[in-house]
N, CA, C and O atoms as a Tripos MOL2 file, in Angstrom:
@<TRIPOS>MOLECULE
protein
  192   191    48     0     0
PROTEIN
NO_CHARGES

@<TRIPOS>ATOM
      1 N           0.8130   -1.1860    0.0000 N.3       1 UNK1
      2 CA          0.0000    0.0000    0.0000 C.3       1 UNK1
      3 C           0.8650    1.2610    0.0000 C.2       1 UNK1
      4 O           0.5500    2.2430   -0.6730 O.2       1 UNK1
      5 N           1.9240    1.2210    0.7410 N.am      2 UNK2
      6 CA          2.6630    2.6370    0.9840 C.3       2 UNK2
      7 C           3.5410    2.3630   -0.3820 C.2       2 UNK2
      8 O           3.8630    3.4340   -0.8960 O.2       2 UNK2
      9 N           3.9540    1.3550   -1.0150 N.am      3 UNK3
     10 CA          4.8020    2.1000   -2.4500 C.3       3 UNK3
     11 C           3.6770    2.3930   -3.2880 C.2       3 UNK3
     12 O           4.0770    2.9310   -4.3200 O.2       3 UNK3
     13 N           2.0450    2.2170   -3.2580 N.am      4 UNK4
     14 CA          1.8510    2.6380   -4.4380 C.3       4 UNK4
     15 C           1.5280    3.7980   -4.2110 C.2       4 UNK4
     16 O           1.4110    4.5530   -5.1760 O.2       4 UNK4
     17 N           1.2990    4.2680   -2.9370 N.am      5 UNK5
     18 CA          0.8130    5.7120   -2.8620 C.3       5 UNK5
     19 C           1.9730    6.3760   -2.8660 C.2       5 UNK5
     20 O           1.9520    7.6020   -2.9710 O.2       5 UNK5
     21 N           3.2230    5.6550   -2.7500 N.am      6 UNK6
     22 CA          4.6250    6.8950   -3.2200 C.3       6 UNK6
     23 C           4.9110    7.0060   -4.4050 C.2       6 UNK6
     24 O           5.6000    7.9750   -4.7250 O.2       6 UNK6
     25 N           4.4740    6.0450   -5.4430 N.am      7 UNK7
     26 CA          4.2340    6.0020   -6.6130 C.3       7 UNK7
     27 C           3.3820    7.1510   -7.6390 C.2       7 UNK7
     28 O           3.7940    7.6830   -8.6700 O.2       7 UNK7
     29 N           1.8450    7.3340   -6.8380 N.am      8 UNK8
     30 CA          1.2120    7.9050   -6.9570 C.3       8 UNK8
     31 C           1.2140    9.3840   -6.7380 C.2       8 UNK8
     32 O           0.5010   10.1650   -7.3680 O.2       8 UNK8
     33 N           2.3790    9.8390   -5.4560 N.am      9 UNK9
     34 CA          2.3670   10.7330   -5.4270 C.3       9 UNK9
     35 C           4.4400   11.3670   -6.0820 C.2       9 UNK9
     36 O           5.2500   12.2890   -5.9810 O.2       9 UNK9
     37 N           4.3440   10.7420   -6.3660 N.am     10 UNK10
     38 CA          5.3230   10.6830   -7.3700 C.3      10 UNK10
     39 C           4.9430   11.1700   -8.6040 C.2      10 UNK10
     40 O           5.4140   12.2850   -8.8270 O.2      10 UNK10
     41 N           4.2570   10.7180   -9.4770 N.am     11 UNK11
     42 CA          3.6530   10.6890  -10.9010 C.3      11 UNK11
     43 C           2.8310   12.1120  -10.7290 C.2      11 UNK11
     44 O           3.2540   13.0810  -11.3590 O.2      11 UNK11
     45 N           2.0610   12.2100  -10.1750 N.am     12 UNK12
     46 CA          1.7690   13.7450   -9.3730 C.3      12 UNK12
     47 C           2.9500   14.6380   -9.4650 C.2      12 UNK12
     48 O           3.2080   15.4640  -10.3400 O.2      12 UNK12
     49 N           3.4660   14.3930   -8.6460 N.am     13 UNK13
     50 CA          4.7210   15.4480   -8.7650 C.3      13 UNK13
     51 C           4.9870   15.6780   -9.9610 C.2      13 UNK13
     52 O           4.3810   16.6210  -10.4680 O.2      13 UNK13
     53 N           6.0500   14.8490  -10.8870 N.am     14 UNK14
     54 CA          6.0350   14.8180  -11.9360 C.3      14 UNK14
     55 C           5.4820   15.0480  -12.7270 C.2      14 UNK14
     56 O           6.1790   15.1070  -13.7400 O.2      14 UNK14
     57 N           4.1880   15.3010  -12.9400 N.am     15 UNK15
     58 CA          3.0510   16.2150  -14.0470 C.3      15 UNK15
     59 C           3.0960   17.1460  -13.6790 C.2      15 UNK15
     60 O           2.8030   17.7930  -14.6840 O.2      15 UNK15
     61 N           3.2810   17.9510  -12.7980 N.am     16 UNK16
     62 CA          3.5050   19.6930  -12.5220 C.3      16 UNK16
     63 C           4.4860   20.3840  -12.9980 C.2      16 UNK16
     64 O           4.4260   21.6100  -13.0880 O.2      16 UNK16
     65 N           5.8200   19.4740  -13.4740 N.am     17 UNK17
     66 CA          6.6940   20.2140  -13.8800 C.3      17 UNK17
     67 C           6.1440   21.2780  -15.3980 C.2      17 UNK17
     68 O           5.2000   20.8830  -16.0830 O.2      17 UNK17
     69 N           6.7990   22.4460  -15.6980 N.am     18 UNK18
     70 CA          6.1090   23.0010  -16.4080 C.3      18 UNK18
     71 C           7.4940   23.3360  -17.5310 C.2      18 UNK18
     72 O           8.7160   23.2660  -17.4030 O.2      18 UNK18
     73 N           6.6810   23.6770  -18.5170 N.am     19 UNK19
     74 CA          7.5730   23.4100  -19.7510 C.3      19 UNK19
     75 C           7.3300   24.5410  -20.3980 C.2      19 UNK19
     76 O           6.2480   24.9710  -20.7960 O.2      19 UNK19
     77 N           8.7850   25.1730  -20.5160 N.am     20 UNK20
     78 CA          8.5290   27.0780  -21.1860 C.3      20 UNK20
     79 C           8.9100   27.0150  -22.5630 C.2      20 UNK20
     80 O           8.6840   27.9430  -23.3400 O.2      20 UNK20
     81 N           9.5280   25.8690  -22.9190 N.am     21 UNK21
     82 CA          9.6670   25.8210  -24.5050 C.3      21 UNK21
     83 C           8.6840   26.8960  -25.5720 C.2      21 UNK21
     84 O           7.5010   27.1540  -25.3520 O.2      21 UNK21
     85 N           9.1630   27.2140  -26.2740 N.am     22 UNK22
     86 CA          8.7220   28.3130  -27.4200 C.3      22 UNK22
     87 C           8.4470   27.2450  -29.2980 C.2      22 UNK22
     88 O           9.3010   26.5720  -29.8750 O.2      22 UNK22
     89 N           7.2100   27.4660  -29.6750 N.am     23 UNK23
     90 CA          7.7130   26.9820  -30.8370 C.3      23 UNK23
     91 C           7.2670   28.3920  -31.6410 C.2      23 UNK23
     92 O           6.5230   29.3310  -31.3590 O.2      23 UNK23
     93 N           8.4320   27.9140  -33.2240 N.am     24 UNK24
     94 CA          8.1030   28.6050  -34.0700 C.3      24 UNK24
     95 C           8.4640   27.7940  -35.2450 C.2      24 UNK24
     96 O           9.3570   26.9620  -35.4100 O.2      24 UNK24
     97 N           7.3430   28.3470  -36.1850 N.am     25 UNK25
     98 CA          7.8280   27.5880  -37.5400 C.3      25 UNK25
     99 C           7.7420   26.1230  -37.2000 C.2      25 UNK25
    100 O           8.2800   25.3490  -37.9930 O.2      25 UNK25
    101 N           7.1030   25.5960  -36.0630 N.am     26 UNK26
    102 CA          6.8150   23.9690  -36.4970 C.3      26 UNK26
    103 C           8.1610   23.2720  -35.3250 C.2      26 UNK26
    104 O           8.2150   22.0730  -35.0490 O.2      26 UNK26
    105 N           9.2360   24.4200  -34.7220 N.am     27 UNK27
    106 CA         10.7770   23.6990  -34.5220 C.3      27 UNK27
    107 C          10.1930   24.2940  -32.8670 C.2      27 UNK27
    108 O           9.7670   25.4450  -32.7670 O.2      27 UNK27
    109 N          10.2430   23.4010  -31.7130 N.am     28 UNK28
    110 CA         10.1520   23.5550  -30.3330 C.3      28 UNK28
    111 C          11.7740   24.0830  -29.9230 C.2      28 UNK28
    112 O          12.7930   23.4650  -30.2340 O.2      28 UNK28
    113 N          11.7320   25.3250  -29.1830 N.am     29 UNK29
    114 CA         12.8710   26.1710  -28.9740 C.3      29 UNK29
    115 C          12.8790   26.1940  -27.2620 C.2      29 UNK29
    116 O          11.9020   26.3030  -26.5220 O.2      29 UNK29
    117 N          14.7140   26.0140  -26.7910 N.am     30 UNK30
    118 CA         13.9980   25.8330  -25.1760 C.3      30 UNK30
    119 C          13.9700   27.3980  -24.6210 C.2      30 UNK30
    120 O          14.0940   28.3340  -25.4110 O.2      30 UNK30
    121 N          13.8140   27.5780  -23.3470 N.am     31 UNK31
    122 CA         13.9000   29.3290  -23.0430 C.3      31 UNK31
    123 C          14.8200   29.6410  -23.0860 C.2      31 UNK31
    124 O          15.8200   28.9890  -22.7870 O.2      31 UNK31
    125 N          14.7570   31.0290  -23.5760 N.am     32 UNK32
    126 CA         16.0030   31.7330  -23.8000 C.3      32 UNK32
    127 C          16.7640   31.7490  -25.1590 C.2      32 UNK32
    128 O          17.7840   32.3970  -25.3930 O.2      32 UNK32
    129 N          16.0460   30.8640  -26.0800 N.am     33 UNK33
    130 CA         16.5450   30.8490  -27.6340 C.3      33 UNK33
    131 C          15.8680   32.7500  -28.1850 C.2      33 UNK33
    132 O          15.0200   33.5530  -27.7940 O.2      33 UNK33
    133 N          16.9930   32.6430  -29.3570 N.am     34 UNK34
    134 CA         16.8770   34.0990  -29.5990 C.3      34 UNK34
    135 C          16.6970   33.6640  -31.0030 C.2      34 UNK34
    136 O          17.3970   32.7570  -31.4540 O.2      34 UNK34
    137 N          15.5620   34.4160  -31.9070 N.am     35 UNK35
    138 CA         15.0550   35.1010  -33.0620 C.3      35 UNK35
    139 C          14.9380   35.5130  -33.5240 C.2      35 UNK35
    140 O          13.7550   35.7210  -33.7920 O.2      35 UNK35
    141 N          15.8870   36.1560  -34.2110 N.am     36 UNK36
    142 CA         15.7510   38.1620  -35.0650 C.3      36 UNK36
    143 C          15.8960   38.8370  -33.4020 C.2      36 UNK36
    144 O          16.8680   38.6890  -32.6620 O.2      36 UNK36
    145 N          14.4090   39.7320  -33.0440 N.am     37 UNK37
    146 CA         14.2740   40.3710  -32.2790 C.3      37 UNK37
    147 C          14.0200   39.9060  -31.0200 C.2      37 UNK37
    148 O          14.2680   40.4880  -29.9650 O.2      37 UNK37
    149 N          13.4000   38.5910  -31.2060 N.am     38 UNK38
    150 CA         12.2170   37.7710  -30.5620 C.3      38 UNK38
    151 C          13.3310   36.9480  -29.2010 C.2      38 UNK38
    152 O          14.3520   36.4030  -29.6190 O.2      38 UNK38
    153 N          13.0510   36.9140  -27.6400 N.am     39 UNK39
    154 CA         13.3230   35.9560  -26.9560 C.3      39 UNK39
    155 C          12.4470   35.0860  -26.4460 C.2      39 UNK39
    156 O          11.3460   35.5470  -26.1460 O.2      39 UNK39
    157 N          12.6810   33.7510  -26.2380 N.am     40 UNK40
    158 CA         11.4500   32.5330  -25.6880 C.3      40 UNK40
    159 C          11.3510   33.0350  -24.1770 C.2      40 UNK40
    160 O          12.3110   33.0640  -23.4070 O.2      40 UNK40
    161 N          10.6160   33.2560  -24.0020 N.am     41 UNK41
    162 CA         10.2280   33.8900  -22.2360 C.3      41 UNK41
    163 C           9.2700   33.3110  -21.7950 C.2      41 UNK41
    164 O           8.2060   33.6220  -22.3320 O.2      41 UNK41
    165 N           9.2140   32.3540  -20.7760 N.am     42 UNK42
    166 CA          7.4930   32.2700  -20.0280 C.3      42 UNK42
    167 C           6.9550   31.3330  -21.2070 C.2      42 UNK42
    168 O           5.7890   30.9780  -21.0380 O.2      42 UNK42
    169 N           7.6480   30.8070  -22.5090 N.am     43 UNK43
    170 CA          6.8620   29.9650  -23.4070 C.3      43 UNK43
    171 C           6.5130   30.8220  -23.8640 C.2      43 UNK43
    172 O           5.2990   30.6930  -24.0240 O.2      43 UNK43
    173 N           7.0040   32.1390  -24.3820 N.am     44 UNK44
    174 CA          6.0670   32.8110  -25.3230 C.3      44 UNK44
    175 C           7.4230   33.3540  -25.7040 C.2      44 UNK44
    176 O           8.4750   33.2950  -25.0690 O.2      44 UNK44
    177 N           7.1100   34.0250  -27.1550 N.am     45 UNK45
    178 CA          8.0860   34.9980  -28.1290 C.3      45 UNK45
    179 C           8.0470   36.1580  -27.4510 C.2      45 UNK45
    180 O           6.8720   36.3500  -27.1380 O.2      45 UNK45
    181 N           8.9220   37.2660  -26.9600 N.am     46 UNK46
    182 CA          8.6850   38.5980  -26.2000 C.3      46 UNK46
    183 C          10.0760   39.7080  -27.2330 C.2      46 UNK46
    184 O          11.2630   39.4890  -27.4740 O.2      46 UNK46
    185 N           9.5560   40.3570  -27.4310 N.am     47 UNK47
    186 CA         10.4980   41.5700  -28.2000 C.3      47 UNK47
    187 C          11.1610   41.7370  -27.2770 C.2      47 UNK47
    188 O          10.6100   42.0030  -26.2090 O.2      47 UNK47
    189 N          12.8090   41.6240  -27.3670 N.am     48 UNK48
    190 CA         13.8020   42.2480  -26.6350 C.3      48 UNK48
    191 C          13.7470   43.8580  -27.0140 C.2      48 UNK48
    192 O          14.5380   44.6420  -26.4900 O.2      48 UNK48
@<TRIPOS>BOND
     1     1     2 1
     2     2     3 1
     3     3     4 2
     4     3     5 am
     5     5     6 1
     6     6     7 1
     7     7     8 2
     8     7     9 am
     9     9    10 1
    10    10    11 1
    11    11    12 2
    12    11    13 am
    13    13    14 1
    14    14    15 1
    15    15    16 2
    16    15    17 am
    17    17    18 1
    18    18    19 1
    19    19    20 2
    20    19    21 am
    21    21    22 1
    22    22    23 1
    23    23    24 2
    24    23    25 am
    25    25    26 1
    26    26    27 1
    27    27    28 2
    28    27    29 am
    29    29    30 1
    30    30    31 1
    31    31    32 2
    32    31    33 am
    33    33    34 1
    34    34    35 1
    35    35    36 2
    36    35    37 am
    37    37    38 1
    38    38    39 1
    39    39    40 2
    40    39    41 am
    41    41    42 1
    42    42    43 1
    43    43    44 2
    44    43    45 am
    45    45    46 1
    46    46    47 1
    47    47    48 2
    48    47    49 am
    49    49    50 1
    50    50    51 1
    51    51    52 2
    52    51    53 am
    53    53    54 1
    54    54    55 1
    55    55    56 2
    56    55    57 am
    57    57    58 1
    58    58    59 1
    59    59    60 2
    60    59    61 am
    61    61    62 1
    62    62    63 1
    63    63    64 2
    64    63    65 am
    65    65    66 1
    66    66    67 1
    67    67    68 2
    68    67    69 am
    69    69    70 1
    70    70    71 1
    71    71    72 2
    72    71    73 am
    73    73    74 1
    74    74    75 1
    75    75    76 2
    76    75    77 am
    77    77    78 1
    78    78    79 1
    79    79    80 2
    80    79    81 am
    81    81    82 1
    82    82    83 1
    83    83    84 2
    84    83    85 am
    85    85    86 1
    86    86    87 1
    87    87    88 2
    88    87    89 am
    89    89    90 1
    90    90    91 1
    91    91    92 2
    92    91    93 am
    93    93    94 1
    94    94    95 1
    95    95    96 2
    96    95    97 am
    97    97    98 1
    98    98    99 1
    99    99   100 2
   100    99   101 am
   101   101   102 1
   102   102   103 1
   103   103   104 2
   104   103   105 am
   105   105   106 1
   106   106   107 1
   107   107   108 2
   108   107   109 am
   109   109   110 1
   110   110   111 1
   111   111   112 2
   112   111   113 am
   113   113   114 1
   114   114   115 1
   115   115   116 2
   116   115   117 am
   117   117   118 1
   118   118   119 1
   119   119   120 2
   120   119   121 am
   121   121   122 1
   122   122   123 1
   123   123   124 2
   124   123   125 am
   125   125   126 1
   126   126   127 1
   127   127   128 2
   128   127   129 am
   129   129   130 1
   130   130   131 1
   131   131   132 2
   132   131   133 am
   133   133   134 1
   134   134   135 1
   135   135   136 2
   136   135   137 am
   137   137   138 1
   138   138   139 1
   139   139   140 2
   140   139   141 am
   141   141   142 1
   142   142   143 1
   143   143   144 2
   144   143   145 am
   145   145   146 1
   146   146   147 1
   147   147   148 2
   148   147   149 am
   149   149   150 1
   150   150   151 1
   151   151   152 2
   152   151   153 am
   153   153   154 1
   154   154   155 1
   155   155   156 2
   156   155   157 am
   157   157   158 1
   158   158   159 1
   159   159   160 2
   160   159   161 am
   161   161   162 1
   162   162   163 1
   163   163   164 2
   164   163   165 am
   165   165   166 1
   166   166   167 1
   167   167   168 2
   168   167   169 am
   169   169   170 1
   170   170   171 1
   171   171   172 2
   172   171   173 am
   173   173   174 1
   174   174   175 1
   175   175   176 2
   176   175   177 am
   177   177   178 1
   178   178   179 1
   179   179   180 2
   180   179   181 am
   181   181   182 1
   182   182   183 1
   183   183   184 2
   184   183   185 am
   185   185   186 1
   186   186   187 1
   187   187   188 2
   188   187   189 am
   189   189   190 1
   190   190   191 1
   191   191   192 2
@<TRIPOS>SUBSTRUCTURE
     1 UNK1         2 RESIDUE 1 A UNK
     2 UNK2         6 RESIDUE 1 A UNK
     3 UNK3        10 RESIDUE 1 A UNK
     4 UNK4        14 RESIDUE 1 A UNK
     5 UNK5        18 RESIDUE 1 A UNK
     6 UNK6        22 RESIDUE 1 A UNK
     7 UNK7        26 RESIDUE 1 A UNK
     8 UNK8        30 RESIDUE 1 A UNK
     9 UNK9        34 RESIDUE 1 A UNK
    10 UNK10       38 RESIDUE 1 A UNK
    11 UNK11       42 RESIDUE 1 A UNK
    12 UNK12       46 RESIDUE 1 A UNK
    13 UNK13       50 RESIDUE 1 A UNK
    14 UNK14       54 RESIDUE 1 A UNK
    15 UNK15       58 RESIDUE 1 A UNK
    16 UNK16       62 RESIDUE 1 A UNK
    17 UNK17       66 RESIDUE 1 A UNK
    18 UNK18       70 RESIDUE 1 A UNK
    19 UNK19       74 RESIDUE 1 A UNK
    20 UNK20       78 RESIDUE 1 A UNK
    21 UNK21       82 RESIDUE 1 A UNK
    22 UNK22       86 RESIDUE 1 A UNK
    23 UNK23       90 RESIDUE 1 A UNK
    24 UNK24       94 RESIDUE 1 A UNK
    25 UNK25       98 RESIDUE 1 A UNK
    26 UNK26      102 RESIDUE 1 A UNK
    27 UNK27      106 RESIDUE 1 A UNK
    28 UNK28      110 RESIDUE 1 A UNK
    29 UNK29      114 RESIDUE 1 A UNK
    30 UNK30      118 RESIDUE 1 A UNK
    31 UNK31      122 RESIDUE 1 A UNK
    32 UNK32      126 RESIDUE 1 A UNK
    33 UNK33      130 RESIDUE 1 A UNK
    34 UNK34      134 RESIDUE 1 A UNK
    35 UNK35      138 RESIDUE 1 A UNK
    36 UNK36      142 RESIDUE 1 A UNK
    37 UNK37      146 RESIDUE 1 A UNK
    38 UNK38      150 RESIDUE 1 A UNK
    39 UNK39      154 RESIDUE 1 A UNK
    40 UNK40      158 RESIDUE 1 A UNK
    41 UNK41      162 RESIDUE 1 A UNK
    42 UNK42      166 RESIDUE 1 A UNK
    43 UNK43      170 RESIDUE 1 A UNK
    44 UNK44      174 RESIDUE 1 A UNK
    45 UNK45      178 RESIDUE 1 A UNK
    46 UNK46      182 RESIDUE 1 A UNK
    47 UNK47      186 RESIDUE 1 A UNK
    48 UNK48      190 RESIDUE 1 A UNK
């Protein structure tokens, strides 16, 4: 009983992590990739 609920709250954990990746043009960019003007911020394109 106690590994599956560490299991459980494991897999939990693990789905919260959050993912700021940027795409453009079809190509997933991680944060902080730069574009012409454009930086990946927060998962979004932001004008430097």
């Amino acid at each position: 009983m106690l590994k599956k609920f560490a299991l459980t709250l494991l897999l939990l954990m693990m789905g919260h992590v959050a993912n700021a990746d940027c795409t453009y043009d079809g190509v997933t960019y991680p944060e902080g990739a730069i574009i012409g003007p454009y930086v990946c911020t927060g998962g979004q394109w932001v004008k430097r």
